[in-house]
C-alpha positions in Angstrom: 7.1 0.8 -4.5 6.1 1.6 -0.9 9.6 0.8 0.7 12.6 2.9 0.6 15.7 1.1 0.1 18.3 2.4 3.0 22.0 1.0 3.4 22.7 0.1 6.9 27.0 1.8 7.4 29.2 0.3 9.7 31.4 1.9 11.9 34.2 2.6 9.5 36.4 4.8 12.0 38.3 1.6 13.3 38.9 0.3 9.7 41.2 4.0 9.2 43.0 3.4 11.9 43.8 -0.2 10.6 44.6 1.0 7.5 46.9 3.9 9.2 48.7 0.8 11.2 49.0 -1.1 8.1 50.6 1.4 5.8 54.0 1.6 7.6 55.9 5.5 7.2 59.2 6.0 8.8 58.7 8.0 12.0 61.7 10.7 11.7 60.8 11.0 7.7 56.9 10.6 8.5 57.5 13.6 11.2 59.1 15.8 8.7 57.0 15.6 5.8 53.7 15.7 8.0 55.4 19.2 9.2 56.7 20.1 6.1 53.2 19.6 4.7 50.6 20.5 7.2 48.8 22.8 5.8 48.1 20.8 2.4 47.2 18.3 5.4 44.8 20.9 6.8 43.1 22.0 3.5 42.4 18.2 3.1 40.5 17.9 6.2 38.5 21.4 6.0 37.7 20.5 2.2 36.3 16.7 3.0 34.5 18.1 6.2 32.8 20.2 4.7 31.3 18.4 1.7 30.0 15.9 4.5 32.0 12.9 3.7 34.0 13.4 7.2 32.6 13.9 10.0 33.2 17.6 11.6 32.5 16.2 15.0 34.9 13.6 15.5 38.3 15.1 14.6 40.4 12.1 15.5 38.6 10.1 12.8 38.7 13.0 10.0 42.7 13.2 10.7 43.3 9.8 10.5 41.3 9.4 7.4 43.5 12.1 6.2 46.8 11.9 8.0 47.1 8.7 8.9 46.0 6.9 5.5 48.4 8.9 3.5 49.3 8.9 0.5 45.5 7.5 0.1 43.6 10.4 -1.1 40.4 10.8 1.4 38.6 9.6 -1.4 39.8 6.1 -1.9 40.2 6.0 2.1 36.6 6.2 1.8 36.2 3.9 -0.7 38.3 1.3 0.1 37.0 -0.3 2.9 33.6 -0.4 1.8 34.5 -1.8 -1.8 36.5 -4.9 0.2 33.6 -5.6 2.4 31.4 -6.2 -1.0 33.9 -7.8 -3.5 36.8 -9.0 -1.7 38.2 -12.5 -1.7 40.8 -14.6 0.2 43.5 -13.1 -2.9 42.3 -9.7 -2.9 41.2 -7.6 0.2 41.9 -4.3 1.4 45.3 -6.0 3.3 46.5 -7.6 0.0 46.1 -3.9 -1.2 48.1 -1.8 1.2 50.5 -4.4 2.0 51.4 -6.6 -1.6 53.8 -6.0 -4.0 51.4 -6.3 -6.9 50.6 -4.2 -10.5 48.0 -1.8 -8.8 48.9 -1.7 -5.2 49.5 1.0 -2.7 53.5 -0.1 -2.8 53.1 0.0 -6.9 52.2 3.4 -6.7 54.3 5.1 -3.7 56.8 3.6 -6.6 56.0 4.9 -9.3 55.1 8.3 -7.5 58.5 8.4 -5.5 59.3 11.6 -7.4 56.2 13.8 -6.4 56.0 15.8 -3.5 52.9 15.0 -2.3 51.2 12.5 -4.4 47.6 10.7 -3.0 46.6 7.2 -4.4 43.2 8.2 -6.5 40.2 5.7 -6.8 41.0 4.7 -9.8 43.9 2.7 -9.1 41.5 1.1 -6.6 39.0 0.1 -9.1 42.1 -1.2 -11.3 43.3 -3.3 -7.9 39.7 -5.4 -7.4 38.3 -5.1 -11.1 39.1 -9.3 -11.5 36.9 -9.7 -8.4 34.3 -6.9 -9.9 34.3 -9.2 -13.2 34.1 -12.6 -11.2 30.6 -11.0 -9.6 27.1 -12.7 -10.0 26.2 -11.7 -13.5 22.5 -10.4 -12.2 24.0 -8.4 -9.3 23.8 -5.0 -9.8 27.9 -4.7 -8.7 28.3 -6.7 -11.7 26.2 -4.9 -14.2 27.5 -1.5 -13.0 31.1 -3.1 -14.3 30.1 -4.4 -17.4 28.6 -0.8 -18.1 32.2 0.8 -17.1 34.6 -1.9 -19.0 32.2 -0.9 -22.0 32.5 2.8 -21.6 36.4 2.7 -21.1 36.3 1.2 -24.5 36.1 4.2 -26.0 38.4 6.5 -24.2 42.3 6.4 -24.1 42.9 4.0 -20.9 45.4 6.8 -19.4 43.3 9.6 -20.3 42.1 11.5 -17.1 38.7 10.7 -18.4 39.3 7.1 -17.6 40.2 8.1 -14.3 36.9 9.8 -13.7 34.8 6.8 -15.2 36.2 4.3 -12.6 35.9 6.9 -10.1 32.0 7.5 -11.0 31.3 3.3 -11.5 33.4 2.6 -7.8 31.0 5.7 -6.3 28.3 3.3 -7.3 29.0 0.4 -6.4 29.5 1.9 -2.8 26.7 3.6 -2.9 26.5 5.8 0.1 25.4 8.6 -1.5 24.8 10.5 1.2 28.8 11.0 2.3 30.1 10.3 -1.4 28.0 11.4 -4.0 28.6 11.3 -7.3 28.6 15.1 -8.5 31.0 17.3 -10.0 32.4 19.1 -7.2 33.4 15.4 -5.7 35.5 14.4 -8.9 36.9 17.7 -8.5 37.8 17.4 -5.2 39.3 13.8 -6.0 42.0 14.8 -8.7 42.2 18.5 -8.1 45.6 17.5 -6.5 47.0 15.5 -9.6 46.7 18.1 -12.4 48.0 21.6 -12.8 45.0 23.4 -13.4 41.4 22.2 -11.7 39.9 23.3 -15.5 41.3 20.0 -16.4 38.9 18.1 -14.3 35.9 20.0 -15.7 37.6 19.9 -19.8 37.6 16.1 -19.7 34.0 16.5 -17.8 32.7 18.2 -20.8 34.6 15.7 -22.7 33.1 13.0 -21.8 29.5 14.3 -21.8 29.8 16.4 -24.8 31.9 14.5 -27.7 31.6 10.9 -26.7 28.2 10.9 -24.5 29.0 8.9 -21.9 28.4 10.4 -19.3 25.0 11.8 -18.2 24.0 14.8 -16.1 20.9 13.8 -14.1 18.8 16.7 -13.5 17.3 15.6 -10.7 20.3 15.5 -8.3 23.1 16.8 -10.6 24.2 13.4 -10.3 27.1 11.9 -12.7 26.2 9.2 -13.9 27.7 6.5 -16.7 25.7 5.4 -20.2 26.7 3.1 -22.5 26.6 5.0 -26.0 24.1 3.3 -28.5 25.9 5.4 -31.3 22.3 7.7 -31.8 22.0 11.1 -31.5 19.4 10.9 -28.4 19.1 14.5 -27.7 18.4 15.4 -31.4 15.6 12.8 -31.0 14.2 14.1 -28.1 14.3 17.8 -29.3 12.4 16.5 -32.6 10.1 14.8 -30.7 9.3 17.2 -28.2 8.5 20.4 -30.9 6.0 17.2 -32.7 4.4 16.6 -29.3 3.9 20.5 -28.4 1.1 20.4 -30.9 -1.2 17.5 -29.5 -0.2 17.1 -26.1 -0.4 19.6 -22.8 2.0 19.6 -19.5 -1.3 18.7 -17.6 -2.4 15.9 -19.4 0.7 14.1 -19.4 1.0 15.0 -15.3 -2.4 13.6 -15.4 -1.1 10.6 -17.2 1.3 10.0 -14.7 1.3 6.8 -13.3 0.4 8.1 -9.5 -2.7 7.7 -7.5 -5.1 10.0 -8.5 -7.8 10.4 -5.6 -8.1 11.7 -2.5 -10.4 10.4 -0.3 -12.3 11.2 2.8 -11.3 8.2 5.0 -13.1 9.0 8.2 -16.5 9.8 6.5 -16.1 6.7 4.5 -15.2 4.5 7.8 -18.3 6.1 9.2 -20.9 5.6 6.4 -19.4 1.9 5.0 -18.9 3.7 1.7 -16.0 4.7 -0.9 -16.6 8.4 -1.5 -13.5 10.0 -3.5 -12.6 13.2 -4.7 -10.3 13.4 -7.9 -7.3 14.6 -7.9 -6.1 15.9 -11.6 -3.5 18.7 -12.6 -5.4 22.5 -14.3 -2.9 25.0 -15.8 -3.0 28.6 -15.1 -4.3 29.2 -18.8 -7.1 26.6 -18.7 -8.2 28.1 -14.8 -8.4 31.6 -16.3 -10.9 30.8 -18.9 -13.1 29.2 -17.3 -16.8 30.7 -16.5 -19.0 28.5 -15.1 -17.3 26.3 -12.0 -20.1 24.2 -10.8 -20.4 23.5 -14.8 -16.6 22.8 -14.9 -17.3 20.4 -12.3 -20.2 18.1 -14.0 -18.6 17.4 -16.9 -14.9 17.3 -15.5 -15.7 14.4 -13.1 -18.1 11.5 -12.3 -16.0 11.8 -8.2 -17.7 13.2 -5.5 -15.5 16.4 -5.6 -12.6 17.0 -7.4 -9.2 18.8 -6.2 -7.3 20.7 -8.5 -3.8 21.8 -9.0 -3.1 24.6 -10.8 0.2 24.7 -12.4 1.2 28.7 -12.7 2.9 30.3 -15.6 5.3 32.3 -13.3 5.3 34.1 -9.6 2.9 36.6 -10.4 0.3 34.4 -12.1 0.9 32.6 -8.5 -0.6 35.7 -6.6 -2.8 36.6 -9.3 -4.9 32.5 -8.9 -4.3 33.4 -4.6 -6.6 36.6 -5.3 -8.7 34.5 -7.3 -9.5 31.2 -5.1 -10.3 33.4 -1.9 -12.8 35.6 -3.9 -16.4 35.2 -4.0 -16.4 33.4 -7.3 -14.7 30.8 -5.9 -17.7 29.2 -3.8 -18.1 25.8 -5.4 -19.1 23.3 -2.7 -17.2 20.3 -4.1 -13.7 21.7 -5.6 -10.6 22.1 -3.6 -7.7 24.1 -5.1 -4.4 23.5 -4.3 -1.8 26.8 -5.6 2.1 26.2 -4.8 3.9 28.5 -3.0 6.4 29.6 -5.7 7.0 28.9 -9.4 8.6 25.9 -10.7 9.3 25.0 -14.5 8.0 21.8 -15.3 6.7 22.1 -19.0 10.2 21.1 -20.8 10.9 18.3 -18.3 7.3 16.8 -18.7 7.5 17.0 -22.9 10.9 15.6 -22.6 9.2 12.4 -20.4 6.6 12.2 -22.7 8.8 11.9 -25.8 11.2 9.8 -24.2 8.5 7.3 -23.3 7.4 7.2 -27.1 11.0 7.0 -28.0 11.7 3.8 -26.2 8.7 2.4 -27.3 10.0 2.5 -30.9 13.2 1.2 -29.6 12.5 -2.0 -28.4 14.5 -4.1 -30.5 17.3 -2.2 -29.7 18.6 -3.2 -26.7 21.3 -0.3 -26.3 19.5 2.3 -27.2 16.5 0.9 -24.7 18.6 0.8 -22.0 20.0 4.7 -23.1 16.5 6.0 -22.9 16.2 4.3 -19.6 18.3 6.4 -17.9 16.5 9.7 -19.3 13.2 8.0 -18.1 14.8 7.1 -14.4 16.0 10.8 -14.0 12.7 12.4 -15.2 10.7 10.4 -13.3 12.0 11.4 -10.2 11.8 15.1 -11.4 7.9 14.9 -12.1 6.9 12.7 -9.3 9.0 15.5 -7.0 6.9 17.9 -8.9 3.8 16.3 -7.9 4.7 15.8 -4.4 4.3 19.7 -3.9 0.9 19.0 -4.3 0.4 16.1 -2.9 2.8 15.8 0.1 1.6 18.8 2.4 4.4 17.9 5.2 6.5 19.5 2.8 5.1 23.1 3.4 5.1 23.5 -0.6 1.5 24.6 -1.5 -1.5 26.4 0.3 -4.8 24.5 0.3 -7.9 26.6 -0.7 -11.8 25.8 0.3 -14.7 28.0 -0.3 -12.6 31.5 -0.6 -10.8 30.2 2.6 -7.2 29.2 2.8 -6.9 25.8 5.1 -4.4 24.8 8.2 -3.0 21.8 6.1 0.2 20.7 7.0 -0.1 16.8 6.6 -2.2 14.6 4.1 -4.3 13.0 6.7 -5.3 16.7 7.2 -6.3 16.9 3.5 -8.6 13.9 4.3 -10.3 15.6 7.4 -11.2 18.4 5.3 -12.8 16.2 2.5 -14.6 14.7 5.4 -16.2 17.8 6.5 -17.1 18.6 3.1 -19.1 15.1 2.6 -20.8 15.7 5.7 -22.8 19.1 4.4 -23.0 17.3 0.8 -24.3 13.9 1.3 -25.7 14.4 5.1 -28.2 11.3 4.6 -26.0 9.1 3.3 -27.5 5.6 4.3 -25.4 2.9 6.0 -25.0 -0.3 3.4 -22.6 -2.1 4.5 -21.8 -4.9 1.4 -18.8 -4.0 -0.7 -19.8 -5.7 -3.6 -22.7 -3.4 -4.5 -21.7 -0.2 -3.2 -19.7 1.5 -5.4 -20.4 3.0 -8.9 -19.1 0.4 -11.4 -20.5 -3.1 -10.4 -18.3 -6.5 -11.8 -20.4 -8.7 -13.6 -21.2 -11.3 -11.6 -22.7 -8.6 -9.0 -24.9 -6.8 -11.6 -26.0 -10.9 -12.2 -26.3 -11.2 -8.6 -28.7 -7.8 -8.3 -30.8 -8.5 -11.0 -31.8 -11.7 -9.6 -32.9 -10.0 -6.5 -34.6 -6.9 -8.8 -36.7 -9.9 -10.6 -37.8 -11.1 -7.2 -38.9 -7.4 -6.0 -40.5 -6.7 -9.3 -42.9 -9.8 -8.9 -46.3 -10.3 -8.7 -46.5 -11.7 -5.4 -43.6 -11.7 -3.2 -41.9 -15.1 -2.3 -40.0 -16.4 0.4 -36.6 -14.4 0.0 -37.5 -13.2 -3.5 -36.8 -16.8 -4.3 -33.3 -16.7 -3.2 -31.4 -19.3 -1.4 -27.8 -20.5 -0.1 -25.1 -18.3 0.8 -24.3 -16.8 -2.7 -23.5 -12.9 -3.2 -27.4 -12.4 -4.6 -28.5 -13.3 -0.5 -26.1 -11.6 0.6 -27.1 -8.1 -1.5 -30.7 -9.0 0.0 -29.6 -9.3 3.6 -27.4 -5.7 3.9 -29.7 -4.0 1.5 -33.4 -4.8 2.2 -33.0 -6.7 5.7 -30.2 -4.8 7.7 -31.5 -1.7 6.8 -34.5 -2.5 7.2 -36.5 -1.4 4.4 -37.8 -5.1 4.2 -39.3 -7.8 7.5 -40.1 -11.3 7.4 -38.2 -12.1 4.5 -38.1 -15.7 5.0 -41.8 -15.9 5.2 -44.4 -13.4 3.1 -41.6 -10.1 2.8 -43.5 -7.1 3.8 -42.6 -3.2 2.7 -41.7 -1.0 5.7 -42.9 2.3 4.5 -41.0 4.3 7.7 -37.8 2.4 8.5 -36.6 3.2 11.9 -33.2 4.4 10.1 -34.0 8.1 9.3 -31.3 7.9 6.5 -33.1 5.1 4.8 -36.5 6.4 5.6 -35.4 9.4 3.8 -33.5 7.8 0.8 -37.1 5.9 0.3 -38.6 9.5 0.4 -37.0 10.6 -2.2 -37.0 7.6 -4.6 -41.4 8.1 -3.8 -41.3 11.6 -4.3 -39.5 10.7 -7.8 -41.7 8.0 -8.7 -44.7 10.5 -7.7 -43.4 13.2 -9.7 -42.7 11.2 -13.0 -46.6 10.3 -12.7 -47.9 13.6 -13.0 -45.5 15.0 -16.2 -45.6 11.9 -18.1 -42.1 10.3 -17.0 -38.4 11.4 -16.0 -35.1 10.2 -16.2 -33.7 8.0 -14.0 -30.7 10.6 -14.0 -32.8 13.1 -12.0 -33.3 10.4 -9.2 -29.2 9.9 -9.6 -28.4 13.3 -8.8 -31.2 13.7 -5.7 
């Protein structure tokens, strides 16, 4: 859609320093262990700093987060606040959790930790803490459906397994979703149990684990995301392999970026404003191979598009094909009045993201009885999409400094898309200089609806007469009068319609006087070599 979804934060410092107030430590024992284990305090703070999720400017907050909510690992201190200001209830809030005596408190667990050193409280006991509330959610809220996906993928691991751990981690990441300080990559579930095994190779083990053996967990390749699938017990990737090598043979990377679902036209907005019309280039995807074999441009061009002009984007096999198609669009060859080329700065792989889409999108149409395995192919489709559509934004997004523009041999200042417009413009204005003004909506434009075509034809029958009648024989206020009014009498090509309609050979509009020109000059021609197509008149 057109908006972008943004979640507004609150000021969460003051909620750490409640929490700090609220988890009581005894100040001579508090004293020594905070000395005792400072720099462990120290490595907290650098490491949660730097991966964004503290702020580096307001030191207070980052030590209270850290220091003060101990033994909360930074994690859940982030977390927790934010989970209680979605879910909780009257028996379960963030107080209930630091200060109860309850399975899956903060006081369960400095219990059952009293041994260890220098234990931290992990996420997962959090999600364990508020999962009645999580269940008790509106079933269509998306809180809710990201919980019924996690209580179905902890089905199939050991419940005390590390993996476990991670899964509730992973779900409680989005259900807070504030990716932007806490998202859900590796490195972040590293940094969150890194303290609570022996060797960090753990972590990334039941990682693999989890992705590898049981699939349920999916690597998005988009953002390197983590994110949770509910298994639907096929072999999806052996799928999409088989599909992919049967797809190689009948489909191309550009024609399924062309296939997109993305708008693709440009168009030249100020000419258009200016001349009442709806002029449009095309906008379609060429790859390097296809760009190199082709002879003939202005050919190319006729039978490539029925647009205006047409602005391609070549998709490069590599950086040196890159410089190789630069050479080639500034060279003389190059010349064609109504193509704009569009080469990206550097080389990026596309073609096995774009079969994988494609196959994908075949796969889940076979799949639609299967609900599971639907919803499986879903999330394959949700990542690639937002790899291909960032894929076509180097094109089609200048702002983003990823491509270089390329006119007739010359390279173009473009830096934003209204740019891209100006230049389409410019180019309309030497193609079509005598454009008339017609200023109806309903006939101007290629492909008429049918009750237009109905509506021209009755004014055609009354123009094609014998003897002209008052109006053509029109009347009311339908669409047919008003085609007659903005094509004969504003422009006028036609005078005292509502009496005996004349013919004004030399309209005072030089645009229309010379549009008739041409049509007489046609009709003149045909006369003399025994007819002509009506496609020759088309193209004047």
């Amino acid at each position: 859609g057109r908006f972008t979804h943004i979640t507004l934060h609150n000021n969460y410092s003051q909620m750490y320093e409640i929490i700090s107030a609220v988890i009581k430590k005894d100040p001579t024992g508090w004293f020594e262990f905070e000395a005792a284990h400072r720099q462990q305090f120290n490595e907290l703070i650098q490491r949660f700093v730097s991966n964004g999720m503290l702020d580096k400017a307001d030191e207070t907050t980052a030590r209270a987060a850290v220091i003060g909510c101990f033994p909360l690992h930074p994690i859940s201190t982030f977390i927790l606040p934010r989970l209680s200001e979605k879910v909780a209830q009257n028996e379960r809030t963030l107080f209930t959790f630091l200060s109860s005596d309850e399975k899956n408190t903060l006081a369960a667990f400095v219990r059952s930790s009293v041994a260890s050193d220098f234990a931290m409280l992990t996420p997962d006991a959090i999600y364990d803490y508020f999962e009645p509330l999580l269940r008790k959610e509106p079933y269509t809220s998306s809180t809710h459906q990201q919980y019924k996906l996690t209580e179905s993928v902890l089905r199939r691991v050991d419940e005390n397994s590390l993996g476990a751990k991670i899964i509730k981690t992973i779900s409680l990441i989005y259900i807070v979703e504030q990716f932007e300080k806490l998202p859900p990559l590796v490195d972040v579930i590293i940094d969150t149990y890194r303290d609570s095994v022996s060797d960090i190779k753990e972590i990334s083990d039941a990682i693999s684990d989890l992705m590898d053996k049981e699939c349920l967990i999916y690597l998005r390749r988009s953002n390197n995301y983590l994110k949770l699938k509910e298994s639907s017990g096929v072999d999806i990737r052996s799928e999409i392999a088989r599909t992919i090598e049967n797809l190689k043979a009948i489909e191309s990377v550009t024609g399924i970026l062309n296939d997109y679902s993305f708008d693709n036209y440009f168009y030249p907005n100020r000419y258009n404003d200016e001349k009442e019309i709806v002029r449009y280039f095309d906008f379609a995807f060429i790859s390097s191979k296809e760009f190199w074999s082709i002879v003939d441009w202005n050919d190319y061009i006729s039978n490539a598009t029925r647009a205006d002009g047409i602005v391609l984007a070549i998709v490069p096999s590599g950086d040196e094909d890159i410089i190789r198609i630069r050479e080639m669009v500034s060279s003389s060859s190059m010349s064609s009045p109504r193509m704009v080329f569009i080469v990206p700065k550097e080389y990026k792989e596309i073609e096995h993201f774009a079969y994988e889409y494609s196959a994908v999108k075949k796969l889940k149409a076979l799949a639609i009885d299967d609900a599971a395995l639907s919803d499986e192919y879903d999330i394959y489709i949700e990542d690639l999409d937002e790899v291909i559509s960032g894929f076509i934004c180097i094109y089609t997004r200048p702002k983003l400094g990823l491509a270089e523009f390329y006119y007739n041999r010359a390279l173009q200042r473009i830096f934003r898309k209204a740019q891209v417009s100006e230049l389409l413009s410019r180019i309309c204005e030497v193609l079509y200089p005598n454009t008339p003004v017609i200023n109806n909506e309903s006939i101007n434009k290629n492909d008429l609806p049918t009750v237009a075509i109905n509506s021209r034809a009755k004014l055609l029958i009354g123009l094609l007469a014998d003897e002209y009648s008052s109006n053509f024989g029109l009347s009311g206020s339908g669409q047919d009068v008003s085609i007659m009014r903005s094509t004969l009498i504003q422009t006028g090509v036609m005078r005292d319609v509502d009496t005996i309609p004349a013919l004004v050979i030399h309209p005072e509009d030089e645009n229309i006087y010379h549009m008739l020109s041409v049509i007489t000059d046609f009709f003149n021609a045909a006369a003399t070599v025994n007819g002509s197509s009506f496609s020759v008149l088309y193209e004047a």
